[in-house]
N, CA, C and O atoms as a DFTB+ gen file, in Angstrom:
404 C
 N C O
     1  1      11.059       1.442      10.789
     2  2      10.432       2.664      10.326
     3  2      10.998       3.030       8.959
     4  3      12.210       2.914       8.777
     5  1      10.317       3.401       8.134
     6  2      10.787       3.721       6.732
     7  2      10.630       5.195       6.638
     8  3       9.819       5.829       7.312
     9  1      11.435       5.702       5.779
    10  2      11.893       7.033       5.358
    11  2      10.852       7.917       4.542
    12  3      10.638       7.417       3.438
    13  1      10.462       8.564       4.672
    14  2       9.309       9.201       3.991
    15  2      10.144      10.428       2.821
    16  3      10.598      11.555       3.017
    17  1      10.059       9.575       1.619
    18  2      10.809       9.833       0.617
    19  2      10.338       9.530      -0.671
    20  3      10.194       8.308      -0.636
    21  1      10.064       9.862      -1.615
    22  2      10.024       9.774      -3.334
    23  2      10.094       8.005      -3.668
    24  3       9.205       7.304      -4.150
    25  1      11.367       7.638      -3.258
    26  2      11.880       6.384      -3.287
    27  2      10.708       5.448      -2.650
    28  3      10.087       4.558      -3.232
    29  1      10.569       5.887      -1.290
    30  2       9.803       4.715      -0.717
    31  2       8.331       4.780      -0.825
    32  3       7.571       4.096      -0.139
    33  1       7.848       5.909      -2.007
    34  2       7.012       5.990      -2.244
    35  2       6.576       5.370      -3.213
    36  3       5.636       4.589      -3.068
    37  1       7.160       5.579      -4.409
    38  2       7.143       4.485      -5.461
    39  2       7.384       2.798      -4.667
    40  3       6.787       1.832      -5.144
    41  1       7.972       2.696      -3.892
    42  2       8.103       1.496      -3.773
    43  2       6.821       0.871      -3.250
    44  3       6.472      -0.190      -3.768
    45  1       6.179       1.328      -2.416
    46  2       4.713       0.975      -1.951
    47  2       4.034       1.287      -3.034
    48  3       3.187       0.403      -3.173
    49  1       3.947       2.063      -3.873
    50  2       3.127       2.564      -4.728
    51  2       2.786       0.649      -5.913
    52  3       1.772       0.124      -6.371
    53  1       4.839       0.138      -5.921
    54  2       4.840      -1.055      -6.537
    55  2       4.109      -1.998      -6.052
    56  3       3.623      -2.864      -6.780
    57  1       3.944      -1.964      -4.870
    58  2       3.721      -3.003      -4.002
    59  2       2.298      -3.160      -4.253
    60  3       1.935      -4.216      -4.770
    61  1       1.523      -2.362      -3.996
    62  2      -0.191      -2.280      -4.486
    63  2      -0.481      -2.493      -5.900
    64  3      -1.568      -2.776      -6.405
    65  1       1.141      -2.239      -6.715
    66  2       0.337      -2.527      -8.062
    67  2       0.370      -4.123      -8.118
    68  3      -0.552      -4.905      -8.350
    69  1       2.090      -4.435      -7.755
    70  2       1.914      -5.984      -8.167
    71  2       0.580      -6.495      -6.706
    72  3       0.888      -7.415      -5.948
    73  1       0.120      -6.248      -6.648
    74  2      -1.216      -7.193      -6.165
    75  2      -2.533      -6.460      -6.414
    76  3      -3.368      -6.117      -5.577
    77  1      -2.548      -6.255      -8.051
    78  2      -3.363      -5.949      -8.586
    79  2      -3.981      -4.722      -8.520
    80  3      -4.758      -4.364      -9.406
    81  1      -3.627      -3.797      -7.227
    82  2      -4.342      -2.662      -7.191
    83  2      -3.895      -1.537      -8.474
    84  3      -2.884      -1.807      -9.122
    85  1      -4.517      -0.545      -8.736
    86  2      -4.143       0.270      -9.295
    87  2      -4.344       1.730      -8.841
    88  3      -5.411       2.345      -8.825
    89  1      -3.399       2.072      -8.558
    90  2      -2.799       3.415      -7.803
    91  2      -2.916       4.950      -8.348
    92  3      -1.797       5.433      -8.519
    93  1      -3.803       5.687      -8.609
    94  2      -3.738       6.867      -9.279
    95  2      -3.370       8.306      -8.007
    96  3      -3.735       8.356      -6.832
    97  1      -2.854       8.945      -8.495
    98  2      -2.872      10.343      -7.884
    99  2      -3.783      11.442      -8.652
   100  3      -3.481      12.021      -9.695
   101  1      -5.136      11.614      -7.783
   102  2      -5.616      12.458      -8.497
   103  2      -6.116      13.718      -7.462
   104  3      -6.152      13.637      -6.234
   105  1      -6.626      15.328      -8.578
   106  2      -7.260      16.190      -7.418
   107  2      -8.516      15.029      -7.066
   108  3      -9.014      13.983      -7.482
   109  1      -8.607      15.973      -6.061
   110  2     -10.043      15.568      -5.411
   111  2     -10.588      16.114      -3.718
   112  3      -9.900      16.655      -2.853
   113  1     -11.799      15.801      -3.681
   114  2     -11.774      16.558      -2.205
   115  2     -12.069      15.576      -1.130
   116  3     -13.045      15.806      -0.416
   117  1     -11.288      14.408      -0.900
   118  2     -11.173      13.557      -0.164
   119  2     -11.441      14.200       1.511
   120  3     -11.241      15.391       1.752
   121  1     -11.840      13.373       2.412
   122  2     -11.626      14.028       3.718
   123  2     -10.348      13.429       4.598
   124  3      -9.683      14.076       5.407
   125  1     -10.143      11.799       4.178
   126  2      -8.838      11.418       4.829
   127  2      -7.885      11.805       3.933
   128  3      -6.767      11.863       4.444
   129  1      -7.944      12.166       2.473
   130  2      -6.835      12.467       1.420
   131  2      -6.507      11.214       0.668
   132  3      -5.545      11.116      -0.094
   133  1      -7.447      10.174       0.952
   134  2      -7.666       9.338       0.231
   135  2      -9.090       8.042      -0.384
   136  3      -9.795       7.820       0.600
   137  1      -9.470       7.457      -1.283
   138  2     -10.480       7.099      -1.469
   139  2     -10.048       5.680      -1.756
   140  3      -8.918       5.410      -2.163
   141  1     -11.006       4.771      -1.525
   142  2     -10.520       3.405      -2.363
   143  2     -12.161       2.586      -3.012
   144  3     -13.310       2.414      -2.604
   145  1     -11.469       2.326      -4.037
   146  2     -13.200       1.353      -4.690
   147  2     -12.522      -0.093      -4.641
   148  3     -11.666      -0.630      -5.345
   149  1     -13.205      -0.476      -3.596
   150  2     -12.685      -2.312      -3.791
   151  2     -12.769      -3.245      -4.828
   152  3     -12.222      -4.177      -5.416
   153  1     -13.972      -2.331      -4.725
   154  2     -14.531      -3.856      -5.892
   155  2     -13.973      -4.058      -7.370
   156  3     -13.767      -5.080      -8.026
   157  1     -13.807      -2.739      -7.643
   158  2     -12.661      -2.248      -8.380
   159  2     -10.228      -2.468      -8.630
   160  3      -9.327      -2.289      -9.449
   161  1     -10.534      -3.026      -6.974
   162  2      -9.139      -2.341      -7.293
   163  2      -8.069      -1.526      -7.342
   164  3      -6.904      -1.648      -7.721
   165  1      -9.014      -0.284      -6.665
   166  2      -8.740       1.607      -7.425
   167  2      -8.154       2.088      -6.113
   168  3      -8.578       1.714      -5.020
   169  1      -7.242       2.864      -6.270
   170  2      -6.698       3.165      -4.915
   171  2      -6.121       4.850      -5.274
   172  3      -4.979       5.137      -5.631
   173  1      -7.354       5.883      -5.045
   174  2      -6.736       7.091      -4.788
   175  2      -6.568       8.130      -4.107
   176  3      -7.281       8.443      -3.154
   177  1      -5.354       8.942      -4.637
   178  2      -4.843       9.639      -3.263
   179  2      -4.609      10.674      -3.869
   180  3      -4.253      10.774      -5.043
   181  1      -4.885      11.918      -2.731
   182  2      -4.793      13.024      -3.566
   183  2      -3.611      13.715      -4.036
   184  3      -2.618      13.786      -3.312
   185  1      -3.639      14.229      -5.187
   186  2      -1.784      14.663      -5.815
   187  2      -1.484      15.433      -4.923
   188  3      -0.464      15.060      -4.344
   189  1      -1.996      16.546      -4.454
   190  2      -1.635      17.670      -3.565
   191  2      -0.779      17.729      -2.601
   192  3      -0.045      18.694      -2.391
   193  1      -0.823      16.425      -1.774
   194  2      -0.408      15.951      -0.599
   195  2       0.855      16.194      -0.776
   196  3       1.350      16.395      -1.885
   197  1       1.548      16.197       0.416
   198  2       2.884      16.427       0.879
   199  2       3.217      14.563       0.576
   200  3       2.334      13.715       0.698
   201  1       4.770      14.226       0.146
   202  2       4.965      13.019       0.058
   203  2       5.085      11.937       1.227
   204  3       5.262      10.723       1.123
   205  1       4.913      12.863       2.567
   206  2       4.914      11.690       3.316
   207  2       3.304      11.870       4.135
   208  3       3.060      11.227       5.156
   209  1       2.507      12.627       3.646
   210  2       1.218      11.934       3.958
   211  2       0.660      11.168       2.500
   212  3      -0.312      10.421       2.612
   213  1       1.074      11.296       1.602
   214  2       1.218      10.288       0.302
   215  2       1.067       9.000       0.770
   216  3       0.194       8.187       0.469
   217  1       2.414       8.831       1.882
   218  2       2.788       7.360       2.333
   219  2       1.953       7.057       3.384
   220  3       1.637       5.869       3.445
   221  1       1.524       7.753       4.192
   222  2       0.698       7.565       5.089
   223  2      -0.805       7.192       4.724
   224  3      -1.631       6.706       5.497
   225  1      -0.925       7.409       3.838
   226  2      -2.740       7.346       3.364
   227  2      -2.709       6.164       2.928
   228  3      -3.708       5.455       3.051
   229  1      -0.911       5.431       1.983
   230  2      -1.418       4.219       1.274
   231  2      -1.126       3.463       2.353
   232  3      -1.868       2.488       2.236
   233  1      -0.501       3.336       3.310
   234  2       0.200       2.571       4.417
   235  2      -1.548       2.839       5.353
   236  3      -1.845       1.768       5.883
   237  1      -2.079       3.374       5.488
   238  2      -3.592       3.261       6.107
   239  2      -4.615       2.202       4.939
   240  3      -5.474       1.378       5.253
   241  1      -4.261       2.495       3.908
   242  2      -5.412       1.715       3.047
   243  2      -5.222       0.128       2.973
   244  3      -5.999      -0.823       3.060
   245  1      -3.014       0.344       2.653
   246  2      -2.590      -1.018       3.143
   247  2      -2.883      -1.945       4.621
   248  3      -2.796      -3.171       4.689
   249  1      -3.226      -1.074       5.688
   250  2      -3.777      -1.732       6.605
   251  2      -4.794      -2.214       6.704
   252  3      -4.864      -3.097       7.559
   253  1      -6.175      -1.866       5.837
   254  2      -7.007      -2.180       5.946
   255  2      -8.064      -3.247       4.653
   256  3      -9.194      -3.707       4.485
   257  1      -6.541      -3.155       3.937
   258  2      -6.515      -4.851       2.978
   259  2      -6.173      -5.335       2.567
   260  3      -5.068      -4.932       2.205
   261  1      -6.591      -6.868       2.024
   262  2      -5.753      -7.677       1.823
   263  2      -4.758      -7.602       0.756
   264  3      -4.841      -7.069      -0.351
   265  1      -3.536      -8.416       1.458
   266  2      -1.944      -8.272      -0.085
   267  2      -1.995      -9.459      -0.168
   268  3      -2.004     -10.099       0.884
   269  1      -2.046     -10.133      -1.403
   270  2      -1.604     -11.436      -1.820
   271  2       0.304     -11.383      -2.201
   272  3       0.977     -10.876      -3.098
   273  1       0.650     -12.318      -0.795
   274  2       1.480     -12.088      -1.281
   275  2       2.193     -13.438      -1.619
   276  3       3.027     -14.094      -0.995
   277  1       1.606     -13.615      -2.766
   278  2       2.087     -14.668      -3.490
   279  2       2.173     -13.913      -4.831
   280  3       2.616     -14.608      -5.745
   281  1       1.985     -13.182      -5.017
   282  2       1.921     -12.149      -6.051
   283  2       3.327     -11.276      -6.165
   284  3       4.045     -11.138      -7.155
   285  1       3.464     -10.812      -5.028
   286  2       4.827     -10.189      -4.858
   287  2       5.870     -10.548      -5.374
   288  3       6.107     -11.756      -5.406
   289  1       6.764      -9.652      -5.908
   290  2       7.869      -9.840      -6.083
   291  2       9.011      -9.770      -4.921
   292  3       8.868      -9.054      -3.930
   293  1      10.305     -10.688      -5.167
   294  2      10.799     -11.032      -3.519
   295  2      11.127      -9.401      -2.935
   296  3      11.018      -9.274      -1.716
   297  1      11.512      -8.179      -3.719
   298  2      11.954      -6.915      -3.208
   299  2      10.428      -6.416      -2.771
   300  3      10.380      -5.616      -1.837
   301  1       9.404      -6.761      -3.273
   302  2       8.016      -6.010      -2.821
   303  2       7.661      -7.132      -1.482
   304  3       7.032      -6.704      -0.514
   305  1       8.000      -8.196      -1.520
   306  2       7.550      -9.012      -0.315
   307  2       8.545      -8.568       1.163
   308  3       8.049      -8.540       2.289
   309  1      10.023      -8.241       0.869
   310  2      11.043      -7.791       2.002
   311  2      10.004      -7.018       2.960
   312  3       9.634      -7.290       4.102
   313  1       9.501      -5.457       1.692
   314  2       9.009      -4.219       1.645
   315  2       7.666      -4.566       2.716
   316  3       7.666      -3.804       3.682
   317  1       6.847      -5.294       2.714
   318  2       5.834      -5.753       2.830
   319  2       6.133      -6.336       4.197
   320  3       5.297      -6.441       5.095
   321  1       7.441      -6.718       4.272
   322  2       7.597      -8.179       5.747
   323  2       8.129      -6.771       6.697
   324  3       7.685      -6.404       7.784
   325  1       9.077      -6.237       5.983
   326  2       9.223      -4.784       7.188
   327  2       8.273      -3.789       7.613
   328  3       8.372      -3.221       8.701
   329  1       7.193      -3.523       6.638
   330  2       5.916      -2.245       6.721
   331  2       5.573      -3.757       8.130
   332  3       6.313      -3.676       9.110
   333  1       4.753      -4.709       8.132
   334  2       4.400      -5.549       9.295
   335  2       5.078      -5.694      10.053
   336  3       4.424      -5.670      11.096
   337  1       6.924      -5.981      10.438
   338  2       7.393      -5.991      11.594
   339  2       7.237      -4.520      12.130
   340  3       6.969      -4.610      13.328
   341  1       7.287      -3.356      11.784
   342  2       7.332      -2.226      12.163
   343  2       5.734      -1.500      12.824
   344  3       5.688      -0.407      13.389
   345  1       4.473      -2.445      12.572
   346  2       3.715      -2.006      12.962
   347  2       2.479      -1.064      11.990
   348  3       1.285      -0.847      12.197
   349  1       3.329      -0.695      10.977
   350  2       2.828      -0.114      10.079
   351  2       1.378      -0.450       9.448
   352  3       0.467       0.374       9.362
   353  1       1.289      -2.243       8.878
   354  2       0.282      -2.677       8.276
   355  2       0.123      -3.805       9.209
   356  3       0.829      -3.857      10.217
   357  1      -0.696      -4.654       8.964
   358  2      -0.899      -5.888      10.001
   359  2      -1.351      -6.645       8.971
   360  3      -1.927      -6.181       7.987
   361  1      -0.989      -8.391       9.254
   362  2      -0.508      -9.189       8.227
   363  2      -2.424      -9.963       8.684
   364  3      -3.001     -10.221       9.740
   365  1      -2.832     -10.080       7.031
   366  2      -3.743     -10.889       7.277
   367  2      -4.114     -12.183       6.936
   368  3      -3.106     -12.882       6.829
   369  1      -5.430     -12.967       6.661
   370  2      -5.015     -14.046       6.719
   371  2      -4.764     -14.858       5.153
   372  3      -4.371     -16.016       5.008
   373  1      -5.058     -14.039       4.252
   374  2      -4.987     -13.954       2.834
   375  2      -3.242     -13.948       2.529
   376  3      -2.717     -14.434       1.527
   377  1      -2.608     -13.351       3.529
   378  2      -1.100     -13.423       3.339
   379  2      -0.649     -14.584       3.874
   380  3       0.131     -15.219       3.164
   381  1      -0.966     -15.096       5.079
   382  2      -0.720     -15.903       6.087
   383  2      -0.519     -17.570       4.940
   384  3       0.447     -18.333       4.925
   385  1      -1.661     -17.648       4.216
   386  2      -2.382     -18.939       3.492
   387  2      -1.116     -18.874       2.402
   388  3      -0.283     -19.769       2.257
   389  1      -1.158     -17.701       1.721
   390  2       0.223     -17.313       0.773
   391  2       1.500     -17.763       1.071
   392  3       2.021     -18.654       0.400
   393  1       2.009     -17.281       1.932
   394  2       3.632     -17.574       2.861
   395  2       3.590     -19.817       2.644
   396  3       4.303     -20.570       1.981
   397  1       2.309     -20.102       3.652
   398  2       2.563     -21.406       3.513
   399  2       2.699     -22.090       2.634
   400  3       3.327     -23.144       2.740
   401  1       2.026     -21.599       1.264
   402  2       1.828     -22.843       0.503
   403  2       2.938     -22.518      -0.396
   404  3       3.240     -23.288      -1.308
């Protein structure tokens, strides 16, 4: 379980960038408190938020796509191998193909 903190916010925040996403905090009138454009890349969340539904919205978006993590850096891949042992995100098969080769 990770700490819902400033720190581990930026650190996921890294984690989506190095695999290309790009992370904005903006207003907006979201209904989960967050939006994402795939096709794009775009991953936002609303500034307003308290910092640990911050983490919660990207740790939901992170569940629901893919991380190359061949992309990662080894401190964003640790980050990435603990959010999945913990239940948090679930590893897919875009990561799976990554790890092996």
């Amino acid at each position: 379980m990770i700490k819902y903190n400033k720190s581990n916010l930026n650190k996921i925040v890294g984690l989506l960038t190095e695999s290309a996403y790009k992370v904005r905090f903006e207003k907006g009138n979201f209904v989960s408190g967050h939006a994402v454009v795939l096709n794009r890349k775009i991953v936002i969340v609303n500034k307003f938020l308290q910092i640990d539904m911050k983490i919660n919205a990207l740790l939901e978006i992170m569940y629901n796509i893919e991380i190359e993590t061949g992309m990662l850096s080894p401190v964003s891949l640790r980050l990435y191998k603990e959010l999945i042992k913990s239940g948090l995100i679930k590893h897919n098969l875009k990561s799976i193909k990554s790890e092996e080769e």
